[in-house]
TORMARSE-160172 format. One line per field, with one value per residue (C-alpha): residue in one letter; residue number from 1; y, x, z. Coordinates in nm, 3 decimals. Layout:
N
rest <- (A	...)
nr <- (NUM	...)
v <- (Y	...)
u <- (X	...)
w <- (Z	...)
END
This chain:
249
rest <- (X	X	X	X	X	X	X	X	X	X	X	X	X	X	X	X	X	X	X	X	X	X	X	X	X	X	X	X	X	X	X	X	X	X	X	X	X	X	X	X	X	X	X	X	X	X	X	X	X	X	X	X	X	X	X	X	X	X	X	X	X	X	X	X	X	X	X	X	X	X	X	X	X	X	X	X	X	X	X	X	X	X	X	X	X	X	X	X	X	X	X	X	X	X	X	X	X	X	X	X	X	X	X	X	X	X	X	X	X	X	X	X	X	X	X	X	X	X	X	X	X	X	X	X	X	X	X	X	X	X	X	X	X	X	X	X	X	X	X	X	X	X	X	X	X	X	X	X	X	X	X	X	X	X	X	X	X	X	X	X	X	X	X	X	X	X	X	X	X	X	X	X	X	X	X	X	X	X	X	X	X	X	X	X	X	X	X	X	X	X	X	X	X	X	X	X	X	X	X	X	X	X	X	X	X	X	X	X	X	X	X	X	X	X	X	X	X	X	X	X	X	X	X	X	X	X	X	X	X	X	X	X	X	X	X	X	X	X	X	X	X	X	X	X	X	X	X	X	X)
nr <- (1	2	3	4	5	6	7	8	9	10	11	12	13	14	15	16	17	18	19	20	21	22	23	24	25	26	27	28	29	30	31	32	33	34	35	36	37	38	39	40	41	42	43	44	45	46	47	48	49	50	51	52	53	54	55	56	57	58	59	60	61	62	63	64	65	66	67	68	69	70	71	72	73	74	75	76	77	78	79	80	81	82	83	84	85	86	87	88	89	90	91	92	93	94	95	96	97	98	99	100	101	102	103	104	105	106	107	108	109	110	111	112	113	114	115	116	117	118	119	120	121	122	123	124	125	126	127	128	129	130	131	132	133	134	135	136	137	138	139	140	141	142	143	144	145	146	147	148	149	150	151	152	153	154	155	156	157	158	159	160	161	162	163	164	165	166	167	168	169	170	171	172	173	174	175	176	177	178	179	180	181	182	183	184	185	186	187	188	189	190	191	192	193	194	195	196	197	198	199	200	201	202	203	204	205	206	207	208	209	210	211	212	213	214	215	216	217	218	219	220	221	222	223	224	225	226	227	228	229	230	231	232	233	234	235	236	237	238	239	240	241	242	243	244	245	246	247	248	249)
v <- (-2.962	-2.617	-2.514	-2.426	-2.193	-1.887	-1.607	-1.833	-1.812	-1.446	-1.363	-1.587	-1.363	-1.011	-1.153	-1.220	-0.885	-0.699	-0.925	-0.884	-0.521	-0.516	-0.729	-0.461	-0.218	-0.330	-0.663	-0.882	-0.980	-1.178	-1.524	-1.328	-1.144	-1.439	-1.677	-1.401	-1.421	-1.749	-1.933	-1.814	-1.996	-2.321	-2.537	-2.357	-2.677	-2.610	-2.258	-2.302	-2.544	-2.264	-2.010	-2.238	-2.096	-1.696	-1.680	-1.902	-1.671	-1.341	-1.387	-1.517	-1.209	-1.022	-1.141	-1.090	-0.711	-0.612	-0.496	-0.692	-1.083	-1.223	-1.014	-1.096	-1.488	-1.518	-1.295	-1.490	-1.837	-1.986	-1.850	-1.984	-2.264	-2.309	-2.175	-2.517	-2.709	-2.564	-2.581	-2.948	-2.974	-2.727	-2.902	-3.206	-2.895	-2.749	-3.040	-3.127	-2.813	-2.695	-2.328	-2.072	-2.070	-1.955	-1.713	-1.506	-1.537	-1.455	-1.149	-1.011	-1.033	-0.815	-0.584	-0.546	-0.519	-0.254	-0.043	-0.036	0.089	0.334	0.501	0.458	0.442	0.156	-0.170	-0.222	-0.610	-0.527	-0.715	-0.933	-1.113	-1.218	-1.528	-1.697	-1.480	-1.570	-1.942	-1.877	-1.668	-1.895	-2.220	-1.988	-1.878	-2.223	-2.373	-2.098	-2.152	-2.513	-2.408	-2.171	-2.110	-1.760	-1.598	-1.275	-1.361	-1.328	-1.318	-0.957	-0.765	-0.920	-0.844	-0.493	-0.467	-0.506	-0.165	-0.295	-0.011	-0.016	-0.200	-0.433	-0.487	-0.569	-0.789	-0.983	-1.082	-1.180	-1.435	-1.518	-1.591	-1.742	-2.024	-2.064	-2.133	-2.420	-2.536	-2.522	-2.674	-2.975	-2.992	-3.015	-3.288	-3.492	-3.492	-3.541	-3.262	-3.155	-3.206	-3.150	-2.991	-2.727	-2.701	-2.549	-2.365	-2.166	-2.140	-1.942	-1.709	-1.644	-1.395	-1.143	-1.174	-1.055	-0.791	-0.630	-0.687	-0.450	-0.205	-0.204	-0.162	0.128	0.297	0.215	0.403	0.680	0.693	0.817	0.616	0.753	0.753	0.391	0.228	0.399	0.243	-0.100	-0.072	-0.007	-0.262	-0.534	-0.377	-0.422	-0.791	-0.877	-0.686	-0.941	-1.215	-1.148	-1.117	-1.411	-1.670	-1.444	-1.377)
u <- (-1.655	-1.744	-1.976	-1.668	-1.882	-1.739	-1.952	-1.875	-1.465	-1.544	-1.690	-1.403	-1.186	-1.333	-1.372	-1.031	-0.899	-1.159	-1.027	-0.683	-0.735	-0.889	-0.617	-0.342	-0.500	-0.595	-0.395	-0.716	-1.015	-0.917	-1.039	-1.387	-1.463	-1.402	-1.638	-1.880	-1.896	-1.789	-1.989	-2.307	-2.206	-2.032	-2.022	-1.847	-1.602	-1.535	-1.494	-1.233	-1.043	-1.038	-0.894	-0.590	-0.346	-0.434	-0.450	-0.125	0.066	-0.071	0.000	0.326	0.382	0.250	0.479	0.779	0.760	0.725	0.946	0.958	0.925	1.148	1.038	0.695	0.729	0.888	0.609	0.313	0.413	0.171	-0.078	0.037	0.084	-0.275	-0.414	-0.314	-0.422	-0.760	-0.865	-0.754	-1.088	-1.324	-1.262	-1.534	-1.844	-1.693	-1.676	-2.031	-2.150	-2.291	-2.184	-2.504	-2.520	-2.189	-2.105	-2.375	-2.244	-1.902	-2.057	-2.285	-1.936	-1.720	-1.987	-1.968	-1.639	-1.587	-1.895	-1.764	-1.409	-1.495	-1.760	-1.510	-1.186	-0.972	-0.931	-0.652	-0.502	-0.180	0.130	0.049	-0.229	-0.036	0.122	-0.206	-0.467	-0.246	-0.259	-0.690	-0.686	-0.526	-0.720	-1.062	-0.959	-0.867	-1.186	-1.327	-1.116	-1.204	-1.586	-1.608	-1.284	-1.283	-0.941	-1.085	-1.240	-1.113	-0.741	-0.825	-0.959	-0.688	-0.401	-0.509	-0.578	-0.204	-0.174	0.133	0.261	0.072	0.325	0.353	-0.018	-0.030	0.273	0.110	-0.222	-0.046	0.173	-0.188	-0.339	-0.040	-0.028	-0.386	-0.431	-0.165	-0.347	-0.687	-0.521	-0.380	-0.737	-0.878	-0.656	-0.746	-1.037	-0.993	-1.133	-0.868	-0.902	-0.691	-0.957	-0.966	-0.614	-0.565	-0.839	-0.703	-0.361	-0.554	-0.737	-0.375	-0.318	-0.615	-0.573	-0.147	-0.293	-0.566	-0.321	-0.060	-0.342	-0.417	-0.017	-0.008	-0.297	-0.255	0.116	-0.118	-0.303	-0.246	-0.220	-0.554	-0.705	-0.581	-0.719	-1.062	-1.071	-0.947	-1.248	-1.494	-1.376	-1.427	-1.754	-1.890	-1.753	-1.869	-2.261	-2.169	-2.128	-2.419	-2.673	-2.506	-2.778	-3.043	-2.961)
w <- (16.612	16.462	16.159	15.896	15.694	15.558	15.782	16.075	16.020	15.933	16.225	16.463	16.259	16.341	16.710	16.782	16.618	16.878	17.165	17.013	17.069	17.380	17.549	17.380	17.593	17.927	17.945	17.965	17.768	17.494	17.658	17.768	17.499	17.273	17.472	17.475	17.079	17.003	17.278	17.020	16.772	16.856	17.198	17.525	17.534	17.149	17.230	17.504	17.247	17.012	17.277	17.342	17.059	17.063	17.405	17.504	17.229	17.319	17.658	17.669	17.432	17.708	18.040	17.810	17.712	18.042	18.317	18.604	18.545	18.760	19.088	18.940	18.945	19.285	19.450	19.197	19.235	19.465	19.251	18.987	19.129	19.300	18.914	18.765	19.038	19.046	18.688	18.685	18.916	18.772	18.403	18.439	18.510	18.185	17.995	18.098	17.938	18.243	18.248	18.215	18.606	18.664	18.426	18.531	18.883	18.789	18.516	18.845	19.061	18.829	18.785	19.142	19.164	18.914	18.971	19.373	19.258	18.990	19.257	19.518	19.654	19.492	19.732	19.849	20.006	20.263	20.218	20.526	20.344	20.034	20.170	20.214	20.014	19.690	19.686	19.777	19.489	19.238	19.350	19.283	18.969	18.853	18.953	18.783	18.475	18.473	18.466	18.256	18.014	18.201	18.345	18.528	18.817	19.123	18.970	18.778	19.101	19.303	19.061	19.052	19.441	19.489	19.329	19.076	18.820	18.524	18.288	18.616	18.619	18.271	18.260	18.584	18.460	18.110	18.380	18.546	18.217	18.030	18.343	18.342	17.918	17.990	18.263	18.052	17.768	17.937	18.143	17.791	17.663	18.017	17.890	17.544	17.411	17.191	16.811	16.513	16.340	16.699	16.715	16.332	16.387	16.697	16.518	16.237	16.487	16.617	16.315	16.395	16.746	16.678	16.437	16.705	17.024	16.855	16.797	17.164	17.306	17.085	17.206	17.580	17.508	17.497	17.783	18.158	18.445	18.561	18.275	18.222	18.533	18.477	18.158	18.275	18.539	18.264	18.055	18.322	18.419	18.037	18.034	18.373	18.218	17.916	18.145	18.344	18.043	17.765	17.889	17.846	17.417)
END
């Protein structure tokens, strides 16, 4: 599946510490930033494979520490819900290796997004919409997950348009990303692209990724809530440029 040289496992290593990091912080960008690198140097389906442990583990890491899970699931379900259902269908473009197209849609659309809400005033969606702009959401984002091995989009910008606490926010997209890695890795194993040699491979990048996510909690304990949503925005406007430009390198 992947080239098992030593600057190859090197550089998975480094990858998921930055991700690892990144993630500690902001509560997202371990699956992106990963792909980013990774997608360079082996296929985007092994890629994905590789994602499964780190990203299950981190994230489930991630809904537990935080403060509200149970008011969290019971207003989140349908979009959980509509998350598993979704990436079930987006899996075949995925496994077809098919992607350049729409990660650079999905990197111009968070660039968008974020550019629009650092320059302006943050969007906001009213309680009224959630019963049936949540289950939307989560079907998107699982078709999108099913493309492309990519979490953010549109569950990120909608998460934060609710205008949840910060440790809420957090603790929400690690539910929204913990739901959609099980729903990617039984996609994957649908379609039979799990292999041993995968699997022990994303239980090792598991380690760096622990390492660089308890770097990140430990500096987002230092940061204001203002300063910490400008810096969330930034960091999805730099994926979303990363998105956009990947076919291009």
């Amino acid at each position: 599946m992947t080239d098992l040289s030593m600057p190859v496992l090197l550089a998975a290593a480094a990858t998921f510490f930055a991700a690892g990091v990144v993630k500690g912080m902001t509560g997202m960008g371990l699956p992106t930033v990963a792909m980013g690198v990774l997608g360079a140097l082996i296929s985007p389906l092994a890629a994905a494979g590789l994602l499964i442990v780190p990203s299950f583990v981190t994230n489930v890491w991630q809904v537990l520490v935080g403060p509200a899970f149970g008011p969290l699931v019971r207003r989140l379900w349908p979009m959980m819900l509509a998350i598993c259902m979704g990436t079930m269908l987006g899996m075949t473009w995925l496994a077809s290796g098919e992607t350049r197209a729409a990660t650079t849609a999905l990197g111009a659309a968070l660039v968008t997004y974020a550019g629009y809400s650092l320059l302006a005033t943050q969007i906001r969606v009213p309680g009224h919409w959630e019963p049936w702009l949540s289950p939307l959401i989560g079907a998107v984002t699982g078709v999108v997950t099913g493309c492309t091995g990519i979490f953010v989009i549109p569950a990120v910008p909608y998460l934060q348009a609710l205008s949840l606490p910060r440790d809420d926010l957090v603790q929400a997209l690690g539910l929204s990303f913990t739901v959609s890695t099980v729903a990617l890795a039984a996609a994957l194993g649908a379609h039979g692209a799990f292999e041993l040699q995968g699997l022990a491979l994303s239980g090792l990048a598991l380690g760096p990724a622990l390492v660089g996510m308890w770097v990140g909690q430990a500096l987002r304990g230092q940061i204001s809530p203002v300063a910490f949503r400008r810096m969330f925005l930034i960091c999805l406007l730099l994926l979303g440029a990363e998105m956009s430009l990947r076919p291009l390198v």
